[in-house]
C-alpha positions in Angstrom: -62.3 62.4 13.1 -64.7 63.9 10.7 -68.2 63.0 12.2 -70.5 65.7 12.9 -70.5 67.6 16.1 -73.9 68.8 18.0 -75.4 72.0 17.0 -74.2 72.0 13.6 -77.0 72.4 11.2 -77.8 71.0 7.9 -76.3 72.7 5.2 -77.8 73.1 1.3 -75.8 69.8 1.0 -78.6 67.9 2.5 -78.6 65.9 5.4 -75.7 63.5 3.9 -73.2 66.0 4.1 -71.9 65.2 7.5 -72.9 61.5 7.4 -75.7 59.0 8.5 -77.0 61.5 12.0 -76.9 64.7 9.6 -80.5 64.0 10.4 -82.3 66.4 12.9 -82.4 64.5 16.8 -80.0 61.6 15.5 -77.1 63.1 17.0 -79.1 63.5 21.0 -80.4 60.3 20.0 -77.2 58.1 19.8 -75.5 60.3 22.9 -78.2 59.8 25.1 -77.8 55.7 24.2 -74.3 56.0 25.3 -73.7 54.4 29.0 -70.4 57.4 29.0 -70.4 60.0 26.5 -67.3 60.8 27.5 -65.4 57.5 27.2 -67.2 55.5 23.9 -66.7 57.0 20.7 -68.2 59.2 18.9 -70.6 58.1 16.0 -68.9 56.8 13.1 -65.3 56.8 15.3 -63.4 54.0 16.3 -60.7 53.7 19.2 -59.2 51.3 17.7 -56.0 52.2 15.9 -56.0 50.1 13.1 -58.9 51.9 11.6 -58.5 53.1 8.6 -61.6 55.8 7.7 -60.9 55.1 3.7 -61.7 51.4 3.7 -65.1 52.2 5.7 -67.9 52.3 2.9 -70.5 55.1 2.9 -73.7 54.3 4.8 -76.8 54.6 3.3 -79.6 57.0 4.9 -81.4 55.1 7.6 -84.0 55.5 9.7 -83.4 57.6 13.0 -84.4 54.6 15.8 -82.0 52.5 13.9 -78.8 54.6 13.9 -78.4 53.9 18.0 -78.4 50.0 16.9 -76.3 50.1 14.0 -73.4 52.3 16.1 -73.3 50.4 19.2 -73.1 47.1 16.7 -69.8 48.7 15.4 -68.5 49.4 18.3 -69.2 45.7 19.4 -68.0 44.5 16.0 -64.5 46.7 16.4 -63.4 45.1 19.1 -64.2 41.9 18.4 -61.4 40.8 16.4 -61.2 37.3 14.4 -59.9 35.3 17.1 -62.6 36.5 19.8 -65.2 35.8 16.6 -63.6 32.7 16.1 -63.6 31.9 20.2 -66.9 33.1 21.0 -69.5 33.9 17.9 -72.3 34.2 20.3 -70.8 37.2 22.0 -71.6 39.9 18.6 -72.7 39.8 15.2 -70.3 38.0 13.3 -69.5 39.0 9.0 -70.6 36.9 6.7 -67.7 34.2 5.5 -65.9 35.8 2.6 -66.3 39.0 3.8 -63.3 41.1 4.7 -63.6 43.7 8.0 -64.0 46.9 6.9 -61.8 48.4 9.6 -58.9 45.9 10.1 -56.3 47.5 8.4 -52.4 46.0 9.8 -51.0 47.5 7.2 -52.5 51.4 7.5 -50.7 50.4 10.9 -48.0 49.5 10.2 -47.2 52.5 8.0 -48.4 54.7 10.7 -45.6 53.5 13.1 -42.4 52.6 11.0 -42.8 54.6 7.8 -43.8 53.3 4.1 -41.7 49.3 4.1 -42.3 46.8 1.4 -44.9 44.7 2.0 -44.1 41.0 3.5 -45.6 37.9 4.8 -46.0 39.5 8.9 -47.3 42.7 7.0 -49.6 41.5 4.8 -53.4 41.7 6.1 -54.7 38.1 7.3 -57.3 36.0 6.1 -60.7 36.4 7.7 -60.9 32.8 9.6 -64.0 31.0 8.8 -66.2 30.6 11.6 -66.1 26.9 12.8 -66.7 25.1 16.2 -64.0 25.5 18.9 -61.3 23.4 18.8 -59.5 22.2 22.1 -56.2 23.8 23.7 -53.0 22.2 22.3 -50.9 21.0 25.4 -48.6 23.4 26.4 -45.0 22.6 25.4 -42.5 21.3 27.4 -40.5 23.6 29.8 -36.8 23.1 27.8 -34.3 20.9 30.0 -31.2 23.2 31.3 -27.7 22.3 30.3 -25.5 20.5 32.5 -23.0 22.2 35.1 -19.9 22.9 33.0 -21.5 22.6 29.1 -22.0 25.3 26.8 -23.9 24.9 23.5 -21.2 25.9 20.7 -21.6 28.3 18.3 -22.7 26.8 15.5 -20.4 27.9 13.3 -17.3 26.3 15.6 -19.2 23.1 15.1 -19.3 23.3 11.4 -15.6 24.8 11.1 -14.0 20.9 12.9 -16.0 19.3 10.4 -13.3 18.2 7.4 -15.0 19.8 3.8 -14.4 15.7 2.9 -16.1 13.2 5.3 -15.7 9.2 4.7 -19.5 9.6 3.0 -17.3 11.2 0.1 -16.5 14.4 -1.7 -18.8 17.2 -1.8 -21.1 17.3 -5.2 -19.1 18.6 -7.9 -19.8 21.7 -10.0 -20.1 21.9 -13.6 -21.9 19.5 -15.7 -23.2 16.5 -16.2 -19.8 14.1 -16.6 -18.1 16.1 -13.9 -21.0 15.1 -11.5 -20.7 11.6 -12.6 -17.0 11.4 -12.0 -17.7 12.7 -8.2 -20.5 10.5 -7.9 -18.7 7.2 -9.1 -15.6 8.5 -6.3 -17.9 8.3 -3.2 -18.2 6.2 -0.7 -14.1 5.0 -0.7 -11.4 7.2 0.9 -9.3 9.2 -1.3 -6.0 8.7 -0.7 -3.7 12.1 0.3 -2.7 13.9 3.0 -4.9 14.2 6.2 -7.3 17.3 7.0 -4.6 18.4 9.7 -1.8 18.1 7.0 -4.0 20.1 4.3 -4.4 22.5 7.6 -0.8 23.5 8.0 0.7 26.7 7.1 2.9 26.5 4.1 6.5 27.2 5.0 7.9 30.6 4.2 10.3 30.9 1.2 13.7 30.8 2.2 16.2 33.4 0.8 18.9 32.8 -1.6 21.8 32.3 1.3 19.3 29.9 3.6 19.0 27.8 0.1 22.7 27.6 -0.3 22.9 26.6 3.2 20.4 24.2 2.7 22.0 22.6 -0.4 25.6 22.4 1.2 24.2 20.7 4.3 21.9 18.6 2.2 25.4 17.1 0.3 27.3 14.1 1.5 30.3 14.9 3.5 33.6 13.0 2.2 33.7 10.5 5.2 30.3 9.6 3.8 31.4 9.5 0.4 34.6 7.7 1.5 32.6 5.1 3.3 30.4 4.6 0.6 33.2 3.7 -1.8 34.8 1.8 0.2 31.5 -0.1 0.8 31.3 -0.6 -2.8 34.9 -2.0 -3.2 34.4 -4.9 -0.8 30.8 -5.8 -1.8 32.8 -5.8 -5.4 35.5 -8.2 -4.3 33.2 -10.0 -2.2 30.8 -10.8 -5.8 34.1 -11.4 -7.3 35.4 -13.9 -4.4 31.6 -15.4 -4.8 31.8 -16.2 -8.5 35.8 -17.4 -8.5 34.8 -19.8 -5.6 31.9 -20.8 -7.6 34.2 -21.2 -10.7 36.8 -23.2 -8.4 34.6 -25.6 -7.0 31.6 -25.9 -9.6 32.8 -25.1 -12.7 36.3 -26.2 -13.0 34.5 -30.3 -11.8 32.4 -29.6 -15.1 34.8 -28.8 -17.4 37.3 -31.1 -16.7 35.1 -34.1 -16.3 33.8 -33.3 -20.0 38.1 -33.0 -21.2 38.4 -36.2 -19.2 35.2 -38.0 -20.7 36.3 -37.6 -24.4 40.1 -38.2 -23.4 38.6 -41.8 -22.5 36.5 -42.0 -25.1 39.3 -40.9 -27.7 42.1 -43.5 -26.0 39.5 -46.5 -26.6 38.4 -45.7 -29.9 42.2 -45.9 -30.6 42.8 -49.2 -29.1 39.7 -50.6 -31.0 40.7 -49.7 -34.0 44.2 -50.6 -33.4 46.0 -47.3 -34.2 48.2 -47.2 -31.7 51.3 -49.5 -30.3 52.7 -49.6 -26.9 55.8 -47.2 -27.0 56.7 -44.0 -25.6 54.3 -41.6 -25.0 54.5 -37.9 -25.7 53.7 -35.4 -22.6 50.0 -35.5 -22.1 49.2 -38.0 -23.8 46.5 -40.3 -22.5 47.4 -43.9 -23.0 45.4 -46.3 -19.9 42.4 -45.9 -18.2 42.3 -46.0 -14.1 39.7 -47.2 -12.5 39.2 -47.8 -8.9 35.3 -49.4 -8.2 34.7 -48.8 -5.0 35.2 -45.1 -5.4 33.4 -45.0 -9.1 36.4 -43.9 -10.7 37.0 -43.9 -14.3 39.5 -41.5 -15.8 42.5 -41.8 -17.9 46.3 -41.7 -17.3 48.2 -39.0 -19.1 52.2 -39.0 -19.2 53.5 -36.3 -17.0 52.5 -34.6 -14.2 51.8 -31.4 -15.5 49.1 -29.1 -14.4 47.8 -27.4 -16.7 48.1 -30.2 -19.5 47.5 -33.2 -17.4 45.8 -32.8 -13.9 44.0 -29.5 -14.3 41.8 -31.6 -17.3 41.0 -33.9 -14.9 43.6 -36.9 -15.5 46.0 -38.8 -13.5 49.8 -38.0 -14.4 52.6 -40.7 -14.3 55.6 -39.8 -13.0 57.5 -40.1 -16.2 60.0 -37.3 -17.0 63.6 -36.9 -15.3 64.0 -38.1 -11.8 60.7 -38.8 -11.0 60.1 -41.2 -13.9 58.8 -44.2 -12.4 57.6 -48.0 -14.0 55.0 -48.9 -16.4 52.2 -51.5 -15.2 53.6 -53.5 -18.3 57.2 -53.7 -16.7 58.5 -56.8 -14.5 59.4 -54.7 -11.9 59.1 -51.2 -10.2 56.8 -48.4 -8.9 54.0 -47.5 -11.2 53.5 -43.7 -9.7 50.6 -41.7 -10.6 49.6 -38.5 -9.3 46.0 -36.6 -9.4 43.9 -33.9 -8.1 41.8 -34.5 -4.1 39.6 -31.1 -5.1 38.7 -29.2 -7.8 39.5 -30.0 -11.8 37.5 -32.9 -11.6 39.3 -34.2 -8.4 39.7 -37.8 -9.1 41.6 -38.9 -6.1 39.2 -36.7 -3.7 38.2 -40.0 -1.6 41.5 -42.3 -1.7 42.0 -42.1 2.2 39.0 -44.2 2.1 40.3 -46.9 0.8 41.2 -50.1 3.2 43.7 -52.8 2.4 42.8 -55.3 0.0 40.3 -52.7 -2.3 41.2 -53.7 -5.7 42.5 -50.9 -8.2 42.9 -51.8 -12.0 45.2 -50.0 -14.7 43.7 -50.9 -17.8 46.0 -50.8 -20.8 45.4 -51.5 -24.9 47.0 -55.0 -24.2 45.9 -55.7 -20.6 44.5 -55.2 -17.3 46.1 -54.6 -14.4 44.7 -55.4 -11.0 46.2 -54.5 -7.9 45.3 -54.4 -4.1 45.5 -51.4 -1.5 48.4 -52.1 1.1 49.0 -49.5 3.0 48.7 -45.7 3.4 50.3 -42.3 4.8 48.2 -39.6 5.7 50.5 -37.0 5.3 54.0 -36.7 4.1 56.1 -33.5 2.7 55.8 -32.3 -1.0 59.8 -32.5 -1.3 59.7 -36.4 -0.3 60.2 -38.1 -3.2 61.1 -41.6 -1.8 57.4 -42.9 -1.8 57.7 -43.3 -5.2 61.1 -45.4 -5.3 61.2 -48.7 -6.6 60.6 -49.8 -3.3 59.0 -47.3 -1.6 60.1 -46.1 1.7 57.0 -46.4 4.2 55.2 -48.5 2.3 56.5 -52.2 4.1 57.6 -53.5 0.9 61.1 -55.0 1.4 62.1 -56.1 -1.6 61.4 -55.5 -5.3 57.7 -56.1 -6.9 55.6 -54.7 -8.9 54.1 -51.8 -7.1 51.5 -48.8 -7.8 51.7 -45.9 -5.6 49.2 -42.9 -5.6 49.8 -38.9 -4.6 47.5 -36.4 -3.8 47.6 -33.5 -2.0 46.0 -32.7 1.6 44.4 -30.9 3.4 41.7 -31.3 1.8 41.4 -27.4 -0.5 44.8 -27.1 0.2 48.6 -28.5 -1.1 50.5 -27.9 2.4 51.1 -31.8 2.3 50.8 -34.9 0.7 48.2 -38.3 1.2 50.5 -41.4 -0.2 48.6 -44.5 -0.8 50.4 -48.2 -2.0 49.0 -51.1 -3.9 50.4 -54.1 -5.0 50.1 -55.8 -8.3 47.6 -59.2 -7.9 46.7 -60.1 -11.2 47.3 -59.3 -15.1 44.6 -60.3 -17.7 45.1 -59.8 -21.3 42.6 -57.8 -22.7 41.5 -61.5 -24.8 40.6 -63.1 -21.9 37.7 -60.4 -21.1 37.6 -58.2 -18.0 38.5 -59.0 -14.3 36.6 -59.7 -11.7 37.1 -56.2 -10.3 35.3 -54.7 -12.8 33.1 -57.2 -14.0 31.1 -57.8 -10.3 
């Protein structure tokens, strides 16, 4: 403190050298105005310790009945910060609005406590508050609500560490400019598809060495069982597409094929007889010369000489036994067994449905001179390939007992197989020149 002390004198200075109670009697003046001399401050001194003497302005010389007033208003004002002004403004003088305190100084303060710092918003000195009415007490806040027994707030950096860097609102924004923001904008709001936050979350595997990859490989490799299996897997789904397409070929394809031979065979053997080519004679093996057919069945095909398999019954024609011992009657002869033989399956399979046949069915040979009808008589179901008697003159098992004129048809059975032999007799009815038109059999 630099205020002046009692019995100090003026000086040649004048009686503003040691401030506003330089003056002679001041000094006893303002002491004896004091209620403790020993407690309130001196003249010009403050308890406070905020004050800072540099921002108090020099007084001007006043008159010595006023210097007791102006102190002790001070003193008053000192204490008196801007809240108490603000609170009570009836208590002291109050400053003018717009007028900093002289002797407020946070920031001398501060300095004096922790050192020079740079100045911040808490250090900065505050704005004189303007003097206003009272306002009311804001409610006090309410008391916080303790946890529940057994839960702990988390650390808040726990809570953000579970949450995925990609939530179902989308991918974070993207850096860089202004397309690559576009690109992440126009991919929010649908999952992306990938691996899950718990698979991005596992630890890579560790490299193996070169040995573990060799083991890896080597156990990685079929073993020859498995590479045994596999082929012979292969082999029977081969023969199995194989088996497939020959049944296929069997059933299907060899019907088609020998039903178009068979077509222009007919077609050829009547363009003959209508144009007159041909004479009745011998015929060479193979060579169509009638026409079968049997109504209720909707047979048509034509009758080839020979019984041979590949030229006659695998085109889809009916052989005649014609050739050595076998060789049997023409329709056109008086007498004998007119013997024809013909596929049950496959190749067109002309005689596939002959066991249907009942006695009486009419069957008609037709011929470039003639038609020949005859009726169904009887029927074996099953004889021996090596029998040949069925197709004697007169039969054997047929019931014919003496000589006729007699057609006899052979085809094998089971039905898919040739273990045996389906034998059915018919016996000659009627014989139309070919003049007199058709016969009834093929006519109604």
């Amino acid at each position: 403190m630099t205020a002046g002390r009692p019995g100090h004198a003026a000086g040649p200075e004048g009686p503003d050298a040691h401030g506003a109670y330089g003056t002679d009697g001041a000094f006893v003046a303002a002491v004896e105005g004091l209620a403790d001399p020993l407690n309130d401050p001196l003249p010009g001194g403050h308890t406070s310790p905020w004050f800072r003497s540099d921002t108090v302005p020099a007084a001007e010389p006043e008159a010595p009945h006023a210097v007791q007033s102006a102190a002790q208003s001070s003193y008053e004002a000192g204490y008196a910060g801007p809240r108490e002004l603000h609170q009570a403004p009836s208590q002291g003088p109050q400053q003018p609005q717009g007028t900093p305190n002289e002797w407020y100084d946070p920031a001398g303060y501060q300095r004096d406590w922790y050192g020079p710092q740079e100045p911040s918003a808490r250090m900065a000195p505050a704005d004189p508050v303007p003097s206003v009415a009272p306002a009311e007490e804001p409610a006090p806040a309410p008391a916080p609500v303790p946890d529940p027994p057994g839960l702990h707030a988390e650390p808040r950096t726990e809570v953000l560490a579970r949450i995925p860097a990609e939530t179902e609102l989308g991918p974070a924004p993207a850096p860089g400019g202004r397309a690559e923001r576009r690109r992440a904008a126009k991919g929010r709001g649908r999952r992306r598809p990938g691996a899950s936050p718990q698979q991005k979350a596992a630890p890579a595997a560790a490299p193996m060495s070169r040995v573990e990859a060799r083991r890896a490989a080597r156990a990685a490799k079929d073993s020859p069982a498995v590479i045994a299996s596999r082929a012979v897997g292969e082999v029977f789904i081969s023969l199995g597409v194989l088996m497939l397409l020959f049944v296929t070929y069997q059933l299907w394809w060899t019907n088609v094929r020998a039903d178009q031979i068979a077509g222009k065979e007919t077609n050829r053997i009547q363009d003959e007889w209508a144009n007159g080519d041909r004479r009745p004679g011998v015929f060479a093996p193979g060579e169509g010369f009638a026409i079968m057919h049997i109504p209720k069945l909707d047979v048509v095909a034509p009758i080839a000489e020979g019984i041979d398999k590949e030229k006659v019954l695998d085109r889809g024609m009916i052989g005649h036994y014609g050739e050595g011992k076998l060789k049997t009657a023409m329709p056109s002869d008086k007498q004998g067994n007119f013997s024809v033989a013909g596929h049950r399956n496959t190749h067109g399979e002309p005689f596939r449905y002959i066991n249907k046949l009942n006695p009486g069915d009419p069957i008609v040979v037709e011929t470039r001179d003639a038609y020949y009808t005859y009726e169904m008589a009887g029927i074996l179901p099953q004889t021996s390939p090596s029998n040949i008697s069925v197709i004697e003159p007169i039969p054997v098992g047929s019931g014919f007992t003496k000589p006729g004129r007699y057609l006899t048809l052979t085809t094998c059975t089971p039905e898919f197989t040739s273990t045996y032999r389906l034998i059915v007799w018919g016996k000659m009815v009627d014989e139309r020149p070919r003049s007199e038109g058709k016969p009834d059999a093929l006519v109604g």
